[in-house]
C-alpha positions as CSV (number, residue, x, y, z in Angstrom):
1,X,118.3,136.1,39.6
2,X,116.3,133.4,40.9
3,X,112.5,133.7,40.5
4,X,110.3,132.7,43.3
5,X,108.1,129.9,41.2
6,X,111.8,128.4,40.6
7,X,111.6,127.6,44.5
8,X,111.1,123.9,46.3
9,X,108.5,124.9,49.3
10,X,109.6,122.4,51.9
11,X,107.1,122.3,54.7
12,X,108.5,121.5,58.5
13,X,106.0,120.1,60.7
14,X,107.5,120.9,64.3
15,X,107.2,120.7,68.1
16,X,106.4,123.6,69.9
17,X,109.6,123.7,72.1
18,X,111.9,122.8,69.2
19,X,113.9,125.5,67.7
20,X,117.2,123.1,66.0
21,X,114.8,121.7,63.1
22,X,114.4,125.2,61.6
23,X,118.2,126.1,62.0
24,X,120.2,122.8,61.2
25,X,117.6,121.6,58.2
26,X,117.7,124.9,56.3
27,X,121.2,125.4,57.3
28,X,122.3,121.9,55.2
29,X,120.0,123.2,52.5
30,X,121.2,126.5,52.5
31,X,125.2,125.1,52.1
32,X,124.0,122.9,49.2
33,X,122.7,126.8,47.5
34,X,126.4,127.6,47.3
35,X,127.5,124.8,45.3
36,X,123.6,123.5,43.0
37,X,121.4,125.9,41.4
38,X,117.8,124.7,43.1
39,X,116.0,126.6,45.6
40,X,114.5,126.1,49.0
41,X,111.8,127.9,50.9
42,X,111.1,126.5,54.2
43,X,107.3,127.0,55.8
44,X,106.3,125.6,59.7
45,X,103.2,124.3,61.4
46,X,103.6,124.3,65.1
47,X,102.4,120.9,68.0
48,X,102.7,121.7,71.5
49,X,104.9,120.0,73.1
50,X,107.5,121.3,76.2
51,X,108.9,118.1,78.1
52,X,110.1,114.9,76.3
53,X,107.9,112.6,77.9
54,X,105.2,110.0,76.9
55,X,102.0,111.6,77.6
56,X,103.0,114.9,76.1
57,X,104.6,113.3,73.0
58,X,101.1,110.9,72.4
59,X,99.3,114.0,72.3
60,X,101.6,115.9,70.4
61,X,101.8,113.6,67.4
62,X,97.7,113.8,67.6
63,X,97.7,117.3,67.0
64,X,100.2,116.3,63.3
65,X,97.3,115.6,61.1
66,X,96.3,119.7,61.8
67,X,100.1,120.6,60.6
68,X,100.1,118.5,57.2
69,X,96.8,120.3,56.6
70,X,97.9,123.0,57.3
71,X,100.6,123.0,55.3
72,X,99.2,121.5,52.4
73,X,97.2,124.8,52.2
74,X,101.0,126.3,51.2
75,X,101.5,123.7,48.4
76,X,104.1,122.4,49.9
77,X,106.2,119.8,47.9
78,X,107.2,117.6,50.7
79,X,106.4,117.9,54.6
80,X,109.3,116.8,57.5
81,X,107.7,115.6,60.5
82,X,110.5,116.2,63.0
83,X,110.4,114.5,66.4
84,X,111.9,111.3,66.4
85,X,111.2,110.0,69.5
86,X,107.7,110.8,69.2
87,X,107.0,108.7,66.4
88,X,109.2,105.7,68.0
89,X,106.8,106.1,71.4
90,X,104.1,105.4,69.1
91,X,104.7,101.7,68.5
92,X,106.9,99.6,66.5
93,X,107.2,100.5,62.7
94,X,104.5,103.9,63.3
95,X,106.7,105.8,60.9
96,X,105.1,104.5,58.1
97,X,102.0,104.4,59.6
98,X,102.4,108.4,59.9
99,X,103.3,108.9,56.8
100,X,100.7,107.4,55.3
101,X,98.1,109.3,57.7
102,X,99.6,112.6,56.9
103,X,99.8,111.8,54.0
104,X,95.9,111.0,53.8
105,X,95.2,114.6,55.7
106,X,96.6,116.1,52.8
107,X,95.0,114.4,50.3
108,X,91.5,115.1,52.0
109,X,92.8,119.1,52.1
110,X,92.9,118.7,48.2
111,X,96.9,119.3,48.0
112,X,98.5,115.7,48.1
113,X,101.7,115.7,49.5
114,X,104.5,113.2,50.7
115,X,105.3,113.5,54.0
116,X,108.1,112.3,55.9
117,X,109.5,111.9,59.5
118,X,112.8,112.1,61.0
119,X,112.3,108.8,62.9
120,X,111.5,106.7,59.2
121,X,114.6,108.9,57.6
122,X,117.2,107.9,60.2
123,X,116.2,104.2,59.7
124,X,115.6,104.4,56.2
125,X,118.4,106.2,55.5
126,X,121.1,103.7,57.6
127,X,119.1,100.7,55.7
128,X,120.0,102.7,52.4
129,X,123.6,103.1,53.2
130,X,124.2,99.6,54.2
131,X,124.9,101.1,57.9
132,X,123.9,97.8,60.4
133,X,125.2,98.3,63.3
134,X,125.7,102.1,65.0
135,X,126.4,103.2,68.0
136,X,124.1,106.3,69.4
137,X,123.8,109.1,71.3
138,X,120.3,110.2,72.6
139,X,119.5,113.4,75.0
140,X,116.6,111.3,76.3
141,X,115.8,109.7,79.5
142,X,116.7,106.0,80.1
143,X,113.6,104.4,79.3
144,X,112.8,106.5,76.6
145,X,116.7,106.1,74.8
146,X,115.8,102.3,75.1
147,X,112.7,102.5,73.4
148,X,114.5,104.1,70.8
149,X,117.2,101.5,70.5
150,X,114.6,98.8,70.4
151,X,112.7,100.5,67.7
152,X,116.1,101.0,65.5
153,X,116.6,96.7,66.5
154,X,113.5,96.2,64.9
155,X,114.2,97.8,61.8
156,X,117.1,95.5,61.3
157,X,120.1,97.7,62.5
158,X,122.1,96.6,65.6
159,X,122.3,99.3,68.5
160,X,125.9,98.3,69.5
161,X,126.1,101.1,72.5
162,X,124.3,104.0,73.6
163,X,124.8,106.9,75.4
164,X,121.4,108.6,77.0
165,X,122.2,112.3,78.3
166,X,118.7,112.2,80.4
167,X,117.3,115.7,79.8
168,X,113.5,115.6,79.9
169,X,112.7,119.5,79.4
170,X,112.7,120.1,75.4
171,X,114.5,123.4,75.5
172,X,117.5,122.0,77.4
173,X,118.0,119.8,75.0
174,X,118.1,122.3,72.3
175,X,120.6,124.8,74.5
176,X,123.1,121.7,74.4
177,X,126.6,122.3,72.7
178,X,126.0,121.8,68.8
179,X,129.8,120.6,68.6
180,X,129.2,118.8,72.0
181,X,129.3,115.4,70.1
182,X,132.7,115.8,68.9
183,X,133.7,114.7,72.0
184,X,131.0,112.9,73.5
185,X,131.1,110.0,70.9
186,X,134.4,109.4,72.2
187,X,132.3,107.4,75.6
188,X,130.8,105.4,73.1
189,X,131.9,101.5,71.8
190,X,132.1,102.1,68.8
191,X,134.4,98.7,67.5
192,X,132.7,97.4,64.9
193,X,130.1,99.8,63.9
194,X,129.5,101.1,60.4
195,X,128.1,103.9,61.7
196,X,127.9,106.9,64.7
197,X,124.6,108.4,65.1
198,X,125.8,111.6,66.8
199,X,122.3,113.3,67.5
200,X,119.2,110.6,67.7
201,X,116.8,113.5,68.5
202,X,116.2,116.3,65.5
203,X,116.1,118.6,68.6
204,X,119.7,118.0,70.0
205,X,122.3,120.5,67.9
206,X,124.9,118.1,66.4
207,X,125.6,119.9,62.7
208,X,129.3,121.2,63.8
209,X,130.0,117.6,64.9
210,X,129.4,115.7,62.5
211,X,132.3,116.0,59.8
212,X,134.3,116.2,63.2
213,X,133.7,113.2,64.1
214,X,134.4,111.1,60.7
215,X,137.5,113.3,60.7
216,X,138.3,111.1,64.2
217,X,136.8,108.4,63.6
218,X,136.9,107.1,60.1
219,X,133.2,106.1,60.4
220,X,130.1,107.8,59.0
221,X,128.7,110.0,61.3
222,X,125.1,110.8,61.3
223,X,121.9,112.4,62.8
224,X,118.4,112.7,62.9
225,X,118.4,115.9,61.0
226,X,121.2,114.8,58.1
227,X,119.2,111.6,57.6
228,X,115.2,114.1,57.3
229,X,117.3,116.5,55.3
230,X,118.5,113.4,52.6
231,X,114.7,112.0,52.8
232,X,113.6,115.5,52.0
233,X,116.0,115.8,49.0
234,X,114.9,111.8,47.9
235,X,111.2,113.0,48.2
236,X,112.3,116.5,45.6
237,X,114.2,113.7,43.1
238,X,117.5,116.3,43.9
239,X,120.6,114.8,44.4
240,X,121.6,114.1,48.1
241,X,124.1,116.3,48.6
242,X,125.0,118.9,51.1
243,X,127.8,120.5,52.5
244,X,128.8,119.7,55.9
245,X,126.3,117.0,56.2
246,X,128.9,114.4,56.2
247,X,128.8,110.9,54.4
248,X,124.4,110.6,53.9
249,X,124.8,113.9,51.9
250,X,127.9,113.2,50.1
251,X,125.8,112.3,46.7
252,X,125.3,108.9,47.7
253,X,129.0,107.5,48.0
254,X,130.0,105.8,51.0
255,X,133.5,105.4,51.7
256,X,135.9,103.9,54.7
257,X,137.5,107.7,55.9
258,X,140.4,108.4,56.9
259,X,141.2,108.2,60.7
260,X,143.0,111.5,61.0
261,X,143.2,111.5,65.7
């Protein structure tokens, strides 16, 4: 029997209209139970936040610093800032500037803790794998999707195509088909790329779709939540493997797969 001081407290700092962070993070962390013996706990502050636009993500990420402190009253090991876009709104490169500032909160609480964000783990973790140049799918409007591709430019990885779905209210996005990307992946160009980002948006379900899609592919398929769920496992010095997480949690191995339709 495990005992409960064996566990890793993971702390999830989270929008108030998102309800796929909780399932598809604990979920990949869960499947990796099965197979290693470490232990997760999982422990959530709440921002408000309802429609994926500018003004209400600004003052969304203003309200983070109250989460990590929060949360650092838990002990947390490690804190996963998940809105993706939010962070990328905030200016070029902000993903390290949030870290560090959450990072600070907790410090000042008296419980220092790393903290992480979904928008610095998808970069960070295509840098990582040699991924530069990807093709993404994004549930956000127009403008917003662009600001995202511009952001992942400036980080040094090439957007080759994109594919915006243009749903603004948060909950929508979350309703969408998890295996949905199976298919829709299929409108992007994708010749060339080392890389699919199925799900650019910790808040879009993608988790089904992703082994799917290397299966049809034979490229790396990745997401917002795979890439936070390898930083999270980086940040615990646990090797970066999950099941069903597809080639960022296969232990660190990247391979050409095999094109099977």
């Amino acid at each position: 029997m495990t005992n409960a001081s064996t566990y890793r407290r993971v702390g999830l700092i989270v929008p108030s209209s998102n309800i796929t962070m909780e399932t598809e993070i604990p979920a990949l962390l869960k499947a990796r139970e099965a197979i290693l013996p470490d232990r997760f706990t999982f422990h959530s502050s709440r921002m408000r936040m309802k429609a994926v636009v500018k003004e209400e993500l600004e003052a969304m990420d203003a309200d983070s610093v109250r989460c990590a402190s929060e949360l650092s009253d838990a002990a947390v090991e490690v804190q996963a800032y998940a809105c993706l876009v939010a962070i990328m709104s905030m200016g070029l490169g902000y993903h390290r500037a949030s870290s560090e500032k959450l990072n600070r909160a907790t410090t000042e609480n008296g419980c220092p803790t790393p903290v992480l964000n979904s928008a610095g783990a998808l970069v960070e973790s295509l840098q990582e794998m040699g991924m530069r140049k990807v093709s993404i799918i994004c549930p956000y409007m127009k403008p917003l999707t662009r600001l995202v591709v511009d952001y992942i430019e400036t980080e040094g990885i090439e957007v080759q195509d994109f594919l915006a779905l243009e749903i603004p209210d948060n909950l929508e996005v979350a309703s969408q088909d998890p295996a949905a990307p199976a298919e829709l992946w299929r409108k992007l160009d994708v010749r060339g790329v080392d890389a699919i980002v199925a799900s650019a948006c910790v808040q879009m379900p993608s988790l089904p779709a992703i082994e799917m899609i290397e299966r049809a592919s034979g490229l790396p398929a990745v997401s917002a939540s795979v890439a936070t769920t390898r930083k999270i496992l980086q940040s615990l010095n646990l090797t970066e493997i999950a099941p069903g997480g597809g080639a960022l949690l296969s232990g660190g191995q990247l391979a050409r797969l095999p094109k099977v339709a």
